[in-house]
N, C-alpha and C positions, 0 to 999 in steps of 0.2 A: 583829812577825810571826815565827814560830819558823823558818818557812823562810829568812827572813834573817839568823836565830843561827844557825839548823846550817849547816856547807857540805855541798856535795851527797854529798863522802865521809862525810861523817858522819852526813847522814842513810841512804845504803848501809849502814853498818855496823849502823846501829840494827835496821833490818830484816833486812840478813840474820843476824844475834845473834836474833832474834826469831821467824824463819823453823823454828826448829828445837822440835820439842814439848819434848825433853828440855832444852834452853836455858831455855825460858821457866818449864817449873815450875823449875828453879833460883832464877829470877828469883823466881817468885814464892815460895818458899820463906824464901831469904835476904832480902825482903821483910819479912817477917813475925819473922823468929828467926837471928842472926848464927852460922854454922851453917860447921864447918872442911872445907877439902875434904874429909879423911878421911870425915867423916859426911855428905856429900852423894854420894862415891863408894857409899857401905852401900846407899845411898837407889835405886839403879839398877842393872840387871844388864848392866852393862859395867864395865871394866878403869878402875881409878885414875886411868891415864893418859889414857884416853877421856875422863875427867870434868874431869879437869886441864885438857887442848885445849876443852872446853864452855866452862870457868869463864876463858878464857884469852878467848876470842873477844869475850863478855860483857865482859868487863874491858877490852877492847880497842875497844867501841864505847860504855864510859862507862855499860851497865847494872850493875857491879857494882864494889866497890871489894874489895880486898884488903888486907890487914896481918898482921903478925906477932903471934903469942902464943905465947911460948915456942919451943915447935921447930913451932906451926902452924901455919898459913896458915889463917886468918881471911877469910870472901868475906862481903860487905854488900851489899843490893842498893842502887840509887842510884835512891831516888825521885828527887829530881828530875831524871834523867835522863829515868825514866818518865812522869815531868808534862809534857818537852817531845816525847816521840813522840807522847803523847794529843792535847797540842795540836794537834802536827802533821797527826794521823789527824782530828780536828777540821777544821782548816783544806782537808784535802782532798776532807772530805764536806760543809762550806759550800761548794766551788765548784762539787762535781758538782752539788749540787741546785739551787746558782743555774744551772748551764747547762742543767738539765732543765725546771726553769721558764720559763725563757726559751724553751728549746724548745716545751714546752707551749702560750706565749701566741702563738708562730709559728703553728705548729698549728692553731691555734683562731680564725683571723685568717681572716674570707671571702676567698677569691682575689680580686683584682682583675676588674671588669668588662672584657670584651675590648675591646679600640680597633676601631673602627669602616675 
């Protein structure tokens, strides 16, 4: 179960890294094409450093890796980091729906006949 791999700050950081619109096209950007801060700053109308602090948080809840190429900083996103919030986002739409169905067969159950 993924909820038993992530600990609970881990799974906090994944969402809140994910919570943010500009974070997440990052994500999904660096996804697709390994792509240097410089040119992910081009990509948005905020400050360098704004995008540095995005790419920093990402990094820091294991969506995105980082390395060196020459004088750049290099950001990757990290499927499988991605594959285990999916799961996770999985795992906690199987349990609402088993409690919605369960709910439902409540529901649906004639009341008991009154005692006498």
């Amino acid at each position: 179960m993924v909820v038993d791999e992530l600990a609970q700050a881990d799974v906090d950081r994944i969402f809140h890294a994910l919570a943010d619109a500009t974070r997440r096209d990052i994500v999904r950007r660096t996804l697709s094409v390994e792509s240097s801060v410089s040119e992910l700053a081009r990509a948005y109308d905020m400050s360098f450093a704004a995008v540095q602090k995005h790419v920093a948080v990402l990094e820091g809840a294991g969506l995105v890796t980082k390395h060196s190429r020459g004088r750049e900083r290099m950001v990757r996103g990290n499927a499988a980091q991605i594959a285990r919030a999916r799961a996770l986002l999985t795992q906690l739409e199987d349990l609402w729906r088993a409690r919605f169905s369960r709910l439902d067969e409540v529901l649906a159950d004639p009341p008991p006949p009154p005692r006498p």
